[in-house]
N, C-alpha and C positions, 0 to 999 in steps of 0.2 A: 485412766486412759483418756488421750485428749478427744476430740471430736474428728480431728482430723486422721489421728490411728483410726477409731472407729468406722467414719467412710471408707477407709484404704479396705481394713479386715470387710464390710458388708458387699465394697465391689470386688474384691477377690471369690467371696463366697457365690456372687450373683455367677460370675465366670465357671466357675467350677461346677454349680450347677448347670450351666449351658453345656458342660463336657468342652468348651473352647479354654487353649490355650492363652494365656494373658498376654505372649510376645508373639512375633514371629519367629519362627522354624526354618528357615529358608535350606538349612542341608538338609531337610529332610522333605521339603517341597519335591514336587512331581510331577507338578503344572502351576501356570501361569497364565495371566494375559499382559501382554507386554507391555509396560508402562510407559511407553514413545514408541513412535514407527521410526524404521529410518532418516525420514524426512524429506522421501519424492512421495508420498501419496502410496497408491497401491503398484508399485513398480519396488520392487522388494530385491532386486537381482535375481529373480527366480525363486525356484526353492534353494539353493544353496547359499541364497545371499540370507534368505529370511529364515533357514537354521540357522547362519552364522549370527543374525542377530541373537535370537536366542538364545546360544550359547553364549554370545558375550553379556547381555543381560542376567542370566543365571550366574554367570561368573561373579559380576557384577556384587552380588547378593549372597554370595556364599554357597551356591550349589552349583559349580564349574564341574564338578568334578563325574556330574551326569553328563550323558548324548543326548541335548535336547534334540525336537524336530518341530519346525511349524504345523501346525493342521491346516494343512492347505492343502486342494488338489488342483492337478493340471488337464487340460484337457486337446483334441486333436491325439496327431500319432506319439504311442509311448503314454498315452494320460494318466495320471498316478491317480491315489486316491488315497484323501487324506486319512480315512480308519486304516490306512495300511500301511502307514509311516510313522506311528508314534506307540509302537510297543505293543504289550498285552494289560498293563494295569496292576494293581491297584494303582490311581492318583490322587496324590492329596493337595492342597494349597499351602501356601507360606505360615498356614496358623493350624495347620492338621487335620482342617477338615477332609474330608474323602469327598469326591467329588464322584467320583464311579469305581470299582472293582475292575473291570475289564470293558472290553470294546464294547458287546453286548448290551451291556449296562449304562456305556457313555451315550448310546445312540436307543435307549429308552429309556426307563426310568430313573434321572439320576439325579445330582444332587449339583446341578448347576444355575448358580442364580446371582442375582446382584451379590446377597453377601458373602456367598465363597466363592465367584469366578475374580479372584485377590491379582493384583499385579505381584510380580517378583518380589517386592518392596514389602506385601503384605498389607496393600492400600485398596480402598474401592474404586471401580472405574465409576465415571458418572454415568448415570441411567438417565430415562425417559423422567423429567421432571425438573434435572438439576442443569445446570447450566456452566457450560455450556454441555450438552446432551452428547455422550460417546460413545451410546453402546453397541454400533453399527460395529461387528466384529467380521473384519474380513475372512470367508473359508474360503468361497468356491467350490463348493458342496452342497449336495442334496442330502435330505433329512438324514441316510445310513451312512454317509460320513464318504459317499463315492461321487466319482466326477459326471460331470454335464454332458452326456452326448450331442453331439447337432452340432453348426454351427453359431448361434447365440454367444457371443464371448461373453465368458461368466468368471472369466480370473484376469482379468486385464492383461489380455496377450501373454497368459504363465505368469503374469506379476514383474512385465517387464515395461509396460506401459502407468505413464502421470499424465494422459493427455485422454485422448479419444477412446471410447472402450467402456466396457462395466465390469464387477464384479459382484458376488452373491455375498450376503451378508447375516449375518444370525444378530441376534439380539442379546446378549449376555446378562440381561436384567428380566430375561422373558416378559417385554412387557411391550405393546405398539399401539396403534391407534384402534386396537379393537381388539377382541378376545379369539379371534380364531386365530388356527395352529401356525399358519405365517408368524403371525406377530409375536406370538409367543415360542416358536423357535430360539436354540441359544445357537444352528449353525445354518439354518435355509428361512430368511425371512424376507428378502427381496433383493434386487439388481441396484448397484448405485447407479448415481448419476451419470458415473465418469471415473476416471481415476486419478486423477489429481486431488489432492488433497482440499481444495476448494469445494469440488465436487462432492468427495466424501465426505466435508461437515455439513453438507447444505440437507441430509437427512440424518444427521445426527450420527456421525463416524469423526474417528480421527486417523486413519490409515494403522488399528493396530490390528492383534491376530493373538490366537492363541498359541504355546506353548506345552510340550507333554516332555517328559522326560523316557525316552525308551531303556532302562534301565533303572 
């Protein structure tokens, strides 16, 4: 056996024991973080614009064939709430990890962090360290995965505004300038600057969002 069979067989074994898959799975994915925004910042066309990303992204990839939803919510009259737009669960990422069982689960204990919150692609987003820094993930959510009351705009006018405005931010790498539950949030970690996409990298965003598969 050459040296080079034998590293192949020792990282196969290494994988196997981790229980991870060696490719990506994408028709059997069930979340995502979207691996581009549209490309206005947090102006998303609403939520309908920012499912339909999703679903073309999933398309994309080989798992069209679910109803994606963003995790996003809205807020003012009619305000949605994004635990109540993206199914019941089990979800996994592009490589089979399970990231949570059900809602429950997603909005406590769960298995979401830099290396399974996977783009569609089955790629890592970059975190706090790596450059440039994206893991500012757009919700518009509090911690239970429900909308903002008050006036305070925390989705950038429903995700229709690139200009004036903020939105709430989770961290997908659970990691921020200090160890309290902010920072280490993956869906309530603080307000951007703005919605423009300018805005959103200057604390370490790129205007993306999560993805769940309601089915």
């Amino acid at each position: 056996m050459t040296r080079c069979q034998t590293s192949l067989l020792a990282a196969a074994a290494a994988l196997a024991l981790m229980g991870a898959p060696a490719v990506a799975q994408p028709a059997n994915m069930t979340f995502f973080i979207t691996s581009q925004g549209p490309g206005r910042g947090a102006d998303l066309g609403g939520l309908e614009g920012a499912d339909r990303h999703c679903q073309a992204l999933a398309q994309a990839a080989g798992a069209g064939t679910r109803t994606w939803r963003a995790y996003l919510s809205t807020q003012g009259a009619g305000a949605v709430n994004a635990r109540d737009r993206i199914g019941r669960g089990p979800w996994q990422n592009a490589r089979g990890a399970v990231i949570a069982k059900d809602v429950a689960e997603l909005h406590g204990t769960n298995n979401l962090n830099k290396q399974t919150a996977l783009t569609e692609k089955g790629e890592l987003v970059n975190g706090r360290g790596d450059t440039p820094n994206m893991h500012d993930i757009l919700t518009g959510s509090q911690t239970d995965g429900t909308a903002f009351a008050g006036a305070d705009d925390r989705t950038c006018g429903n995700w229709t505004k690139s200009g004036e405005g903020s939105a709430m931010v989770g961290h997908h790498d659970r990691q921020g300038l200090n160890t309290e539950p902010p920072a280490l949030s993956w869906n309530t970690s603080h307000p951007s600057r703005g919605c423009g996409i300018d805005a959103l990298k200057a604390t370490g965003g790129n205007g993306l969002f999560y993805c769940f598969a309601t089915n």
